[in-house]
C-alpha positions as a Python dict, from the first residue, in 0.01 Angstrom:
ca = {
    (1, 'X'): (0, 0, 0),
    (2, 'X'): (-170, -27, -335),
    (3, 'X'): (125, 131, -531),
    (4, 'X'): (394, -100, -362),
    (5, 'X'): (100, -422, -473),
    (6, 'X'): (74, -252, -817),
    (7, 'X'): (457, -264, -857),
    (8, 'X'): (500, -598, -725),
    (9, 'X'): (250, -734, -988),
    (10, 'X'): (312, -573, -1285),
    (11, 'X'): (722, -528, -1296),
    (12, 'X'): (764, -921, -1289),
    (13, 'X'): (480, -946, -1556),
    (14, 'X'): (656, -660, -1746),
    (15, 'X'): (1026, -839, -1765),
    (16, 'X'): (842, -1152, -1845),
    (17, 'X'): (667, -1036, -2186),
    (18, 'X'): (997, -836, -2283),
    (19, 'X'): (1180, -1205, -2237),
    (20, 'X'): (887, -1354, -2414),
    (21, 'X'): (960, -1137, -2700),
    (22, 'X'): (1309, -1158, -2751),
    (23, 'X'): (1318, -1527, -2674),
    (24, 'X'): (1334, -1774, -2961),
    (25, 'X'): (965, -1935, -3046),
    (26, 'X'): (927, -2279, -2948),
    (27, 'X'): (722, -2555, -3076),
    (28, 'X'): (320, -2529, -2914),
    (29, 'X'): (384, -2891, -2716),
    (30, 'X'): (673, -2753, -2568),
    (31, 'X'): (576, -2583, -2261),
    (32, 'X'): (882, -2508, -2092),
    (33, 'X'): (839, -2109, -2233),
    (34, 'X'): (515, -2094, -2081),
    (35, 'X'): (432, -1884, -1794),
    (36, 'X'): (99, -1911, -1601),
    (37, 'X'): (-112, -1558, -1498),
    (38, 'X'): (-337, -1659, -1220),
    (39, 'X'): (-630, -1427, -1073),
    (40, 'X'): (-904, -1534, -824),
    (41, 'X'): (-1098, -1536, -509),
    (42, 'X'): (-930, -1636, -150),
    (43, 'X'): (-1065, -1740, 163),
    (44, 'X'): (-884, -1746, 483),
    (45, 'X'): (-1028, -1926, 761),
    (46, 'X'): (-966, -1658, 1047),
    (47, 'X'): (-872, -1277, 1092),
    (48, 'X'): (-538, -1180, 1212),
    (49, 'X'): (-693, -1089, 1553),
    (50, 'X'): (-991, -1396, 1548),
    (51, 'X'): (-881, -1505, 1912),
    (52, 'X'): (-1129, -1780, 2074),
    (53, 'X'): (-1488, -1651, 2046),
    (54, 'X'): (-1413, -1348, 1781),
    (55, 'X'): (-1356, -1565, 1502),
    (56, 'X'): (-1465, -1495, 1149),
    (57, 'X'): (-1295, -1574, 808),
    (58, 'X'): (-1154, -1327, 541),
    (59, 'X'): (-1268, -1291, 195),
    (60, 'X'): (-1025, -1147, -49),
    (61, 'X'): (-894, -1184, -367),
    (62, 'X'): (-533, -1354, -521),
    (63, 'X'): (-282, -1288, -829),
    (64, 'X'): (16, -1513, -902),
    (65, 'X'): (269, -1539, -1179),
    (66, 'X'): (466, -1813, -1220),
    (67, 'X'): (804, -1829, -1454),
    (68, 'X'): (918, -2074, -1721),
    (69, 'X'): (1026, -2407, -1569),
    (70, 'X'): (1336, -2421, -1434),
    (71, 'X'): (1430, -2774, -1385),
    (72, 'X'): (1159, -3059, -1493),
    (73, 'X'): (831, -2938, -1368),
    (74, 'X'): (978, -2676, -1117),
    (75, 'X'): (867, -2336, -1148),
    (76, 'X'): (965, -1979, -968),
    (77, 'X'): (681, -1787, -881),
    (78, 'X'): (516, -1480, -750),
    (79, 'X'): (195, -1415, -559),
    (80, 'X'): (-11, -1163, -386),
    (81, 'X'): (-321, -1196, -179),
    (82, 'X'): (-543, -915, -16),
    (83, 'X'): (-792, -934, 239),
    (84, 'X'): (-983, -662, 380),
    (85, 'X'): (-1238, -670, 641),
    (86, 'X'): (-1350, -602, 984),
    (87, 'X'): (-1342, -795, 1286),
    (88, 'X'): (-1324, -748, 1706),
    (89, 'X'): (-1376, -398, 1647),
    (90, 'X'): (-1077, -355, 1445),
    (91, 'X'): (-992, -313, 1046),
    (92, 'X'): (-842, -596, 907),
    (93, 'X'): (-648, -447, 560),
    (94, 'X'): (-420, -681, 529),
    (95, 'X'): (-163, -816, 187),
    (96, 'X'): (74, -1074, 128),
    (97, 'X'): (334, -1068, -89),
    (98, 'X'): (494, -1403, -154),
    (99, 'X'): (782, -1561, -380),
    (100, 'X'): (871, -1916, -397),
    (101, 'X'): (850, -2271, -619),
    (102, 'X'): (557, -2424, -785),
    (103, 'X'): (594, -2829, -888),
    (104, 'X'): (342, -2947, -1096),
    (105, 'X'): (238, -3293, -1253),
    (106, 'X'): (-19, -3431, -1511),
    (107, 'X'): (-287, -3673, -1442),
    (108, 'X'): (-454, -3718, -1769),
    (109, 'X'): (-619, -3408, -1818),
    (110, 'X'): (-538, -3250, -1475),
    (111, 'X'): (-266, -3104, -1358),
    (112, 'X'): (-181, -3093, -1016),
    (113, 'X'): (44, -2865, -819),
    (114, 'X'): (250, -2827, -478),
    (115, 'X'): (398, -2518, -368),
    (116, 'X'): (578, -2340, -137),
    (117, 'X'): (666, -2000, -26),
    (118, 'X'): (785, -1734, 188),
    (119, 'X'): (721, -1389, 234),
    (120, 'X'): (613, -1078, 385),
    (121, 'X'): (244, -986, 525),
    (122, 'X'): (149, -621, 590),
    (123, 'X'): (-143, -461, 761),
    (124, 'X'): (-285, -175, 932),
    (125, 'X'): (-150, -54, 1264),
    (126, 'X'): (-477, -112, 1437),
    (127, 'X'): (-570, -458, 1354),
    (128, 'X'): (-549, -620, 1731),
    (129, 'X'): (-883, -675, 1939),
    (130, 'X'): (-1084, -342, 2014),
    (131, 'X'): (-883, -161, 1742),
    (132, 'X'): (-524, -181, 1972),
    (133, 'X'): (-219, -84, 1800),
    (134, 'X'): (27, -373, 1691),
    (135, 'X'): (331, -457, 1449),
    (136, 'X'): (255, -371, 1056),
    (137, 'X'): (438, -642, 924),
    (138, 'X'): (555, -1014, 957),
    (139, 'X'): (731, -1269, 776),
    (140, 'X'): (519, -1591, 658),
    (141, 'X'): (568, -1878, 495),
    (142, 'X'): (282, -2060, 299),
    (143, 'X'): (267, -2450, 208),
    (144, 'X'): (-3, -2601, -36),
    (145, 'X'): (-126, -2711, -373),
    (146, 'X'): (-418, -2769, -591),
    (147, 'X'): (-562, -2847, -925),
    (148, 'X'): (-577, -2683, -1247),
    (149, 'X'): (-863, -2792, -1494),
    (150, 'X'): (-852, -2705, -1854),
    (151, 'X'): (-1105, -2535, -2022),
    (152, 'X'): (-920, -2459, -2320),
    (153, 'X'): (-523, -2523, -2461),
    (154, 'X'): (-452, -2188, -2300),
    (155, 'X'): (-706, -2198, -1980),
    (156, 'X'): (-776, -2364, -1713),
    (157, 'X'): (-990, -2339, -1375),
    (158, 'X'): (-734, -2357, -1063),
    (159, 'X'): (-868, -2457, -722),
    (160, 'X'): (-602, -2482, -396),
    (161, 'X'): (-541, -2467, -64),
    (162, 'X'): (-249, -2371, 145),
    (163, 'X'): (-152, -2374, 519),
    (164, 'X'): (24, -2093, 613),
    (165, 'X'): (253, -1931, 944),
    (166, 'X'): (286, -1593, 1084),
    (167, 'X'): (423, -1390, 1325),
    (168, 'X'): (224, -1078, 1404),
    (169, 'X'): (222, -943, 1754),
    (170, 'X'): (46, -645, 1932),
    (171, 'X'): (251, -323, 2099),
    (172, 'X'): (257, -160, 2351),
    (173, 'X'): (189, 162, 2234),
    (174, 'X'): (209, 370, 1923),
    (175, 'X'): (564, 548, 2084),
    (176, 'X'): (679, 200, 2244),
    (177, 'X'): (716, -80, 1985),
    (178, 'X'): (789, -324, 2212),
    (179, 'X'): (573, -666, 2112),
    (180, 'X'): (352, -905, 2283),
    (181, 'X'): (58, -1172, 2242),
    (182, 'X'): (-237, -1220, 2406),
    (183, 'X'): (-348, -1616, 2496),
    (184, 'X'): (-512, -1763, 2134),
    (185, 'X'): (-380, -1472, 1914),
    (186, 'X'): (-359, -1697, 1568),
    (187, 'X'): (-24, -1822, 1449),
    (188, 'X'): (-139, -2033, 1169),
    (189, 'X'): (-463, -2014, 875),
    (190, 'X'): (-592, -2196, 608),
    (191, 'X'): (-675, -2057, 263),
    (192, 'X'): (-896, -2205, 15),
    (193, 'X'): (-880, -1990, -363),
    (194, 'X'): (-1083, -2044, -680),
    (195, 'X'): (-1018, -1876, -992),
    (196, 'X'): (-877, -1895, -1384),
    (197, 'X'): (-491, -1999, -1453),
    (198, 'X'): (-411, -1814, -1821),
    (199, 'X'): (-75, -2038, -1968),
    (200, 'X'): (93, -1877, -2226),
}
C-alpha cells in the first residue's frame, strides 16, 4: 500500500518538474505555469465502520498536486489522504487516492477554491465491526473547497472541507465475496484539513 501511495505522489510530481524545465519561463505575475504542492493534516468525521453508538473520527494526514491552469482558473489535480486508526474492534488503515478539478478565485488577498473529485478508497480486509472481513476497495467521489492564505509570494496556509460518498460493504466470508450492509453502516463523511499550499 505504501509503494502504490509513493508512486502515485511522486510520478505526477516527477513529469511536472521535467515540464517545468523544458517549458519556456514566464513573467512572475503570470501564474498560469504555476503548480501548487499541498501537504497537511485531515480529519474525517467518522470511521468506515462508526455505525450508531461506535462512532469516532479519523485523524490522518493529506498531499495534493494540482497542474497548471487549464482554462481560466480551472486546474487538474491529484490528491491522496491516509487515515489510520482503530475503531469497533477493528483496524481502520485506510487511503484515498483521488483525481479531479480545482477552480479557484481571488478575494483581495485570499484565494478561494471549489473542487471536485473522484476516485478510489482502499483499506484493510478487516475493517467492519468486531474486526469482520469486508470489500478492500470502493469508488468515491469528494465535493468541497476552502481558502488559501498567503504567507509569502510563494506560500500560503490552506484550510478546506469536503463532503464525500462511498461504497464499502462487508462479506460474507474471506472464500465468499459476496457483499452486504448492516443498518447505519456510513455512506457519506466530512473532512476538515489544515496545512501549507507551496505555488511555484
Amino acid at each position: 500500500m505504501l509503494h502504490r501511495l509513493c508512486v502515485v505522489i511522486m510520478v505526477p510530481f516527477f513529469c511536472s518538474s521535467l515540464y517545468a524545465q523544458v517549458t519556456p519561463a514566464v513573467h512572475e505575475s503570470d501564474e498560469a505555469e504555476h503548480y501548487q504542492l499541498y501537504g497537511g493534516y485531515s480529519y474525517q468525521s467518522n470511521t468506515f465502520n462508526g455505525v450508531p453508538g461506535h462512532r469516532q473520527s479519523l485523524n490522518g494526514w493529506e498531499a495534493s498536486l494540482a497542474f497548471p491552469k487549464m482554462w481560466r482558473e480551472l486546474r487538474f489535480k491529484m490528491d491522496t489522504t491516509q487515515y489510520r486508526a482503530n475503531n469497533y474492534g477493528a483496524p481502520q488503515n485506510a487511503y484515498y487516492i483521488l483525481g479531479g478539478f480545482q477552480y479557484s478565485h481571488k478575494f483581495g488577498h485570499e484565494t478561494l477554491y471549489g473542487e471536485v473529485m473522484a476516485g478510489d478508497i482502499g483499506i484493510n480486509q478487516n475493517w467492519g465491526p468486531n474486526a469482520h472481513v469486508g470489500g478492500t476497495a470502493s469508488f468515491t467521489t469528494l465535493m468541497g473547497g476552502g481558502v488559501d492564505t498567503p504567507l509569502s509570494r510563494r506560500f500560503a496556509i490552506r484550510v478546506g472541507g469536503d463532503w464525500v460518498w462511498e461504497n464499502f460493504a462487508l462479506i460474507v466470508a474471506t472464500n465468499n465475496s459476496s457483499p452486504y450492509r448492516i443498518p447505519g453502516l456510513p455512506n457519506f463523511f466530512g473532512k476538515v484539513n489544515a496545512g501549507v499550499v507551496w505555488k511555484f
